[in-house]
mmCIF file of the C-alpha atoms, coordinates in Angstrom:
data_MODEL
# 
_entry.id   MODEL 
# 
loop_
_atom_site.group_PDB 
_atom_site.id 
_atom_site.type_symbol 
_atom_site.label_atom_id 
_atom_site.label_alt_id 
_atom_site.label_comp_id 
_atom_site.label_asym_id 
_atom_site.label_entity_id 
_atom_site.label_seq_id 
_atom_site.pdbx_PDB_ins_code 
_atom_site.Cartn_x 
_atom_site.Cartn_y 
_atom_site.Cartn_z 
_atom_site.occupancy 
_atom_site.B_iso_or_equiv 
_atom_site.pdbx_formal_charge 
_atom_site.auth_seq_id 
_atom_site.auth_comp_id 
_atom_site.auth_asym_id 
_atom_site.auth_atom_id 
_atom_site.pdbx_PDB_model_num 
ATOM 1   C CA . UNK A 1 1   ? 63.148 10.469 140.878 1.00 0.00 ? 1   UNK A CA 1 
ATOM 2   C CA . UNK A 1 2   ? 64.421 10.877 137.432 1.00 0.00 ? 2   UNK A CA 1 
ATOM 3   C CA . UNK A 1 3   ? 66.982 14.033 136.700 1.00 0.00 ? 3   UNK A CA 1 
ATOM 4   C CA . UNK A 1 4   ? 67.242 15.995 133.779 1.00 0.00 ? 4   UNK A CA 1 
ATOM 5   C CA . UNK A 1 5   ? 71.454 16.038 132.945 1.00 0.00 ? 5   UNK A CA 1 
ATOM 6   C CA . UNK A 1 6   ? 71.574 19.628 133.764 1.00 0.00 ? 6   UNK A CA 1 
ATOM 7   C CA . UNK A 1 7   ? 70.808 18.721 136.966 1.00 0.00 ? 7   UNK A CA 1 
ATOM 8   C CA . UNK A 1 8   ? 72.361 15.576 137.637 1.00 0.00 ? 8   UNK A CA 1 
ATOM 9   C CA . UNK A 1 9   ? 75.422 17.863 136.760 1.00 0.00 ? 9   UNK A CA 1 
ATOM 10  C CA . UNK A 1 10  ? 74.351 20.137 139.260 1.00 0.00 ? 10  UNK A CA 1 
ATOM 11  C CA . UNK A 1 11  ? 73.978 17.445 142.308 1.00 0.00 ? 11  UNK A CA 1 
ATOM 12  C CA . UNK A 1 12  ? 77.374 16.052 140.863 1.00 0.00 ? 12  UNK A CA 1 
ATOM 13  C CA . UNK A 1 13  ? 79.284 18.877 141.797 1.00 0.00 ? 13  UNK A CA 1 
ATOM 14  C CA . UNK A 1 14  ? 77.184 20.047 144.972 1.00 0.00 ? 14  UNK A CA 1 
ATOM 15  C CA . UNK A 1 15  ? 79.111 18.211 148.353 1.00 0.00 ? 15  UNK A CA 1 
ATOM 16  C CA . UNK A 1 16  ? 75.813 17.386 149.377 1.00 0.00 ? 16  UNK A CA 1 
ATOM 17  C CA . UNK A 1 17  ? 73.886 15.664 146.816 1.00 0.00 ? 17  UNK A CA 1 
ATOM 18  C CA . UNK A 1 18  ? 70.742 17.649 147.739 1.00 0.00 ? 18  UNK A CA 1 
ATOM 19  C CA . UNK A 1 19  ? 68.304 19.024 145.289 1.00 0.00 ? 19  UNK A CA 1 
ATOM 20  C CA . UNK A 1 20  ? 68.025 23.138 146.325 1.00 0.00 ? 20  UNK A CA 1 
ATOM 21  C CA . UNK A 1 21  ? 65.159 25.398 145.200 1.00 0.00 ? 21  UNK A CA 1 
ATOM 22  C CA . UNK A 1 22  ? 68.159 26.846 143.001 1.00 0.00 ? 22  UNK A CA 1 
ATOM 23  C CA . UNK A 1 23  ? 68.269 24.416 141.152 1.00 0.00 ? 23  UNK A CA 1 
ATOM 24  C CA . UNK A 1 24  ? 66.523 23.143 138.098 1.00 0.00 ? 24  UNK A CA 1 
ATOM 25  C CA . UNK A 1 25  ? 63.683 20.618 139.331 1.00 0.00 ? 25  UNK A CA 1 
ATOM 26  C CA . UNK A 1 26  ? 63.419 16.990 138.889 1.00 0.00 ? 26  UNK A CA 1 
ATOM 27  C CA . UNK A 1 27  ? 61.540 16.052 135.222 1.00 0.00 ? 27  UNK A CA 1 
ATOM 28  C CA . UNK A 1 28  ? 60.046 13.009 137.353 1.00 0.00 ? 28  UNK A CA 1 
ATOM 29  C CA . UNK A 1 29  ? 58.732 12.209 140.573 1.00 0.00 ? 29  UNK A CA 1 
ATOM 30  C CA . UNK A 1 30  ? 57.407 9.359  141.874 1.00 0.00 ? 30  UNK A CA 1 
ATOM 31  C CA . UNK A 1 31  ? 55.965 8.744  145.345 1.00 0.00 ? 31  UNK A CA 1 
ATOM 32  C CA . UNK A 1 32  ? 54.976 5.027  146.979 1.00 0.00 ? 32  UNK A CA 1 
ATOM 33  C CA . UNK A 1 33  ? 51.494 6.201  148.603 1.00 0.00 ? 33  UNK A CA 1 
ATOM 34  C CA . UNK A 1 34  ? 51.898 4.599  152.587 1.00 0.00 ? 34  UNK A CA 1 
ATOM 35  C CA . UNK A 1 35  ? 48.986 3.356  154.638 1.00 0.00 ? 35  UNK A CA 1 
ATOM 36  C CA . UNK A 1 36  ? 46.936 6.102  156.850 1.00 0.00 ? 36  UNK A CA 1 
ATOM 37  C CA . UNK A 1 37  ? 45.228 9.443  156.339 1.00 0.00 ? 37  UNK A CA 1 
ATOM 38  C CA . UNK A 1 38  ? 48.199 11.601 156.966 1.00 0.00 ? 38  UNK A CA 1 
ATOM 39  C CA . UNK A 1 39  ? 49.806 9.888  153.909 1.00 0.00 ? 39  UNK A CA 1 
ATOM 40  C CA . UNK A 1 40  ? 47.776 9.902  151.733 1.00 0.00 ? 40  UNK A CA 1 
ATOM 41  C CA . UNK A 1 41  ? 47.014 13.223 152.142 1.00 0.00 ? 41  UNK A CA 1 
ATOM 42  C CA . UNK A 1 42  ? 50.686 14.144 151.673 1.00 0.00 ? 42  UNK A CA 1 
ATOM 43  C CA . UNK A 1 43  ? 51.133 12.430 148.577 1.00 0.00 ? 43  UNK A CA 1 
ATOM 44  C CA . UNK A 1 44  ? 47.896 13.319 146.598 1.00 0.00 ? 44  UNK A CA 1 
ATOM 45  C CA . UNK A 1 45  ? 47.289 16.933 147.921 1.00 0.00 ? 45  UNK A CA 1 
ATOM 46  C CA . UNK A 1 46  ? 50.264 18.552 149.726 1.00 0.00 ? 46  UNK A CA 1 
ATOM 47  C CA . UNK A 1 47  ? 52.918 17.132 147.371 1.00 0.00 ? 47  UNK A CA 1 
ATOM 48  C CA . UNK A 1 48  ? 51.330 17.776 144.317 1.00 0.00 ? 48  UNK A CA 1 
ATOM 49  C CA . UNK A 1 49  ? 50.503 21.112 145.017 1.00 0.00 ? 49  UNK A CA 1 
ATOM 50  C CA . UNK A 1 50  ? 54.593 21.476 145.865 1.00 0.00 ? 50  UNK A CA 1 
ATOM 51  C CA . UNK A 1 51  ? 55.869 19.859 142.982 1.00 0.00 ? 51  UNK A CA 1 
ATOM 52  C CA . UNK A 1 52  ? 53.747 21.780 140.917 1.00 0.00 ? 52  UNK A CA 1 
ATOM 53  C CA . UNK A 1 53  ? 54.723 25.017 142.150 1.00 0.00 ? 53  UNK A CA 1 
ATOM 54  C CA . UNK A 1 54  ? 58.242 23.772 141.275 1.00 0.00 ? 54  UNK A CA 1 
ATOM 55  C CA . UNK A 1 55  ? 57.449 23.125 137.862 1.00 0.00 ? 55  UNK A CA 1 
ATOM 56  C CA . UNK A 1 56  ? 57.858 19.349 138.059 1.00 0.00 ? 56  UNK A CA 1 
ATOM 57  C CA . UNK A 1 57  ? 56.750 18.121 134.525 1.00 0.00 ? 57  UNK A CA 1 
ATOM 58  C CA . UNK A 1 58  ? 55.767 14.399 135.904 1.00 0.00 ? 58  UNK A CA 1 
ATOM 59  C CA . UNK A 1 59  ? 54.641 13.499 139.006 1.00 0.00 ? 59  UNK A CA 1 
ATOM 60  C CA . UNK A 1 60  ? 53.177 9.808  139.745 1.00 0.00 ? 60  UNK A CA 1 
ATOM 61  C CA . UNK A 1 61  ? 50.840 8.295  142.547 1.00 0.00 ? 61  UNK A CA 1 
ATOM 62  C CA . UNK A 1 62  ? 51.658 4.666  143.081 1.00 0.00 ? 62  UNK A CA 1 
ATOM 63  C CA . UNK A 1 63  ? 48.871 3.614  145.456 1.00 0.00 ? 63  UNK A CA 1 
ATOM 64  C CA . UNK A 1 64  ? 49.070 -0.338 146.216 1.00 0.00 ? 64  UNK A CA 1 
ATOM 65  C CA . UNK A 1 65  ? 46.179 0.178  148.678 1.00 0.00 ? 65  UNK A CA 1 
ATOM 66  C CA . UNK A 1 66  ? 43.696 0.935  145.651 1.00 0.00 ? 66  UNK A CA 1 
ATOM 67  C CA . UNK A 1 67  ? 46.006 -0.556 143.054 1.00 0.00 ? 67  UNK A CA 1 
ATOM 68  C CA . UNK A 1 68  ? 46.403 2.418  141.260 1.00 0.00 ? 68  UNK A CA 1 
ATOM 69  C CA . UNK A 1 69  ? 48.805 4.435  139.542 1.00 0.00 ? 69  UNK A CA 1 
ATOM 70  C CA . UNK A 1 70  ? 47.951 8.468  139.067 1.00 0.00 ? 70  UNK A CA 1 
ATOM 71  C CA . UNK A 1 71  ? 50.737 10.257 136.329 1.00 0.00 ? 71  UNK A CA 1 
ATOM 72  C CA . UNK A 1 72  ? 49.676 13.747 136.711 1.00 0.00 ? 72  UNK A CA 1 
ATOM 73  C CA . UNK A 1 73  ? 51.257 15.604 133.730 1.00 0.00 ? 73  UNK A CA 1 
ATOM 74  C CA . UNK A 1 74  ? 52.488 19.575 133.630 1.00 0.00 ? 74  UNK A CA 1 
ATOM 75  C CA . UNK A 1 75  ? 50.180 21.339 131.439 1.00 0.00 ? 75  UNK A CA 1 
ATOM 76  C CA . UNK A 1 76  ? 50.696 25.515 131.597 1.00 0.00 ? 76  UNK A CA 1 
ATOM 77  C CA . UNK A 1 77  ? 51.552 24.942 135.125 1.00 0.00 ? 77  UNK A CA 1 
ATOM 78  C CA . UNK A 1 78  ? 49.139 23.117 135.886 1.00 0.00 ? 78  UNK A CA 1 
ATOM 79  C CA . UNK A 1 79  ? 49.090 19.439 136.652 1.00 0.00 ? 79  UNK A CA 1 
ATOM 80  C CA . UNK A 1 80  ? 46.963 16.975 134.471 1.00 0.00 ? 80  UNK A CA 1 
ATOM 81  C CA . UNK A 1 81  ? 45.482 13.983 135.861 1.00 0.00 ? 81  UNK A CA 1 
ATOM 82  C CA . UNK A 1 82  ? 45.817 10.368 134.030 1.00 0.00 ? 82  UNK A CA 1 
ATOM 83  C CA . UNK A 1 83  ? 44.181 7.478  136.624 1.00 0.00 ? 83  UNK A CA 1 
ATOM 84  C CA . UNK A 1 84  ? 45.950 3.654  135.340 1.00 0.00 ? 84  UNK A CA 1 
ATOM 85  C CA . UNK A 1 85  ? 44.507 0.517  136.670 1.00 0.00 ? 85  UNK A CA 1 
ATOM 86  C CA . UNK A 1 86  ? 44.412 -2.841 135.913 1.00 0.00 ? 86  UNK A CA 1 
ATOM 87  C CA . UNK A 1 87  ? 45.439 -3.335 132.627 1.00 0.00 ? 87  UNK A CA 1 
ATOM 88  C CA . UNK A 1 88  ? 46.128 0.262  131.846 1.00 0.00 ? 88  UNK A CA 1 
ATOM 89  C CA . UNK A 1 89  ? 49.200 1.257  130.265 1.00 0.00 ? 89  UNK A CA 1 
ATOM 90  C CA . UNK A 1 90  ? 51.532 3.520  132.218 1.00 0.00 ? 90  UNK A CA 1 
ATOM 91  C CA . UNK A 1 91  ? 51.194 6.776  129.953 1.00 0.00 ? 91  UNK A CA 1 
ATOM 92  C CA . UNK A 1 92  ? 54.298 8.784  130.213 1.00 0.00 ? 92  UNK A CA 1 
ATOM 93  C CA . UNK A 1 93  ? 55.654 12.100 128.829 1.00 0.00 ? 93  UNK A CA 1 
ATOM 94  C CA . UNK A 1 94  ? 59.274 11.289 129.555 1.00 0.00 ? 94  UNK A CA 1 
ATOM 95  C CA . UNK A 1 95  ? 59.745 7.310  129.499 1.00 0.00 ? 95  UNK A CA 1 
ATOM 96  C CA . UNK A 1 96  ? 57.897 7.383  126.179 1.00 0.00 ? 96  UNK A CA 1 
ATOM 97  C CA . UNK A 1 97  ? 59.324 3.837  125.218 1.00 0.00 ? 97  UNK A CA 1 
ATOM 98  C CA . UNK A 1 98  ? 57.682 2.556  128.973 1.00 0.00 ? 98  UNK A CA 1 
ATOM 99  C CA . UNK A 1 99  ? 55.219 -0.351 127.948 1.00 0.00 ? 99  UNK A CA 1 
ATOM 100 C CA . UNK A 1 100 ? 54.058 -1.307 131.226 1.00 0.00 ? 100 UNK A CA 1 
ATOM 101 C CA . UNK A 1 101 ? 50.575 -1.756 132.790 1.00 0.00 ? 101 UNK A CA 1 
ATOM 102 C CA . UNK A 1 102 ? 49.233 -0.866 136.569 1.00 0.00 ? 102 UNK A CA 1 
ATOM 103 C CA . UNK A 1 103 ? 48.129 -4.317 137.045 1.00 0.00 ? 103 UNK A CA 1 
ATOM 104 C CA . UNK A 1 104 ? 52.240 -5.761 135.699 1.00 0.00 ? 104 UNK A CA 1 
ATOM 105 C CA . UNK A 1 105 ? 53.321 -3.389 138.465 1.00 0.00 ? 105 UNK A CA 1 
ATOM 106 C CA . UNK A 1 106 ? 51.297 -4.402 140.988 1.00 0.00 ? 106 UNK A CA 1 
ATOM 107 C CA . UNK A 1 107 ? 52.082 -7.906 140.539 1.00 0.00 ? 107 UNK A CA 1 
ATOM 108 C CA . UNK A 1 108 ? 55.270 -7.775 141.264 1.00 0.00 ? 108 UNK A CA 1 
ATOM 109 C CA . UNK A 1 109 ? 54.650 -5.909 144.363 1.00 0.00 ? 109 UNK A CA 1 
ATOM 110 C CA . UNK A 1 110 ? 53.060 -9.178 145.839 1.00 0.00 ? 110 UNK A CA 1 
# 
């Protein structure tokens, strides 16, 4: 998860360190996709339909299983959908200067 300062701020000075619908969301989220139905389902339906009722503007998919990296992208509330493999460069909103590929992430996984 990446925080915007506003909110880092916020976490700062809550005893608890936990992010509250009160608070301003995350500007990036990224979930590791784990074997089995249940888990995927949670990471590429239920969870994106979650963070994108909470206005998350990033949200990205690693899935090892298929070597694959969704970024889905807030656009009007909506979320975007950008599918990296293989030699595909990450494309990212917020870590514009990111100049990394699915496949170099991968890699390192192994």
């Amino acid at each position: 998860m990446v925080l915007t300062e506003n909110l880092a701020n916020d976490l700062y000075n809550n005893q608890r360190s936990t992010i509250n619908i009160d608070m301003l969301p995350p500007a990036l989220v990224v979930e590791v996709v784990s074997s089995g139905k249940a888990n995927r389902d949670r990471d590429y339906r239920y969870k994106r339909l979650e963070y994108e009722a909470r206005g998350i503007a990033e949200y990205w998919i690693v899935d090892p299983q298929e070597s694959k990296i969704t970024v889905l992208l807030l656009d009007n509330g909506l979320y975007q959908e950008n599918i990296d493999q293989d030699d595909d460069s990450i494309n990212s909103q917020l870590l514009t200067q990111l100049q990394l590929t699915a496949s170099q992430v991968f890699s390192y996984s192994t």
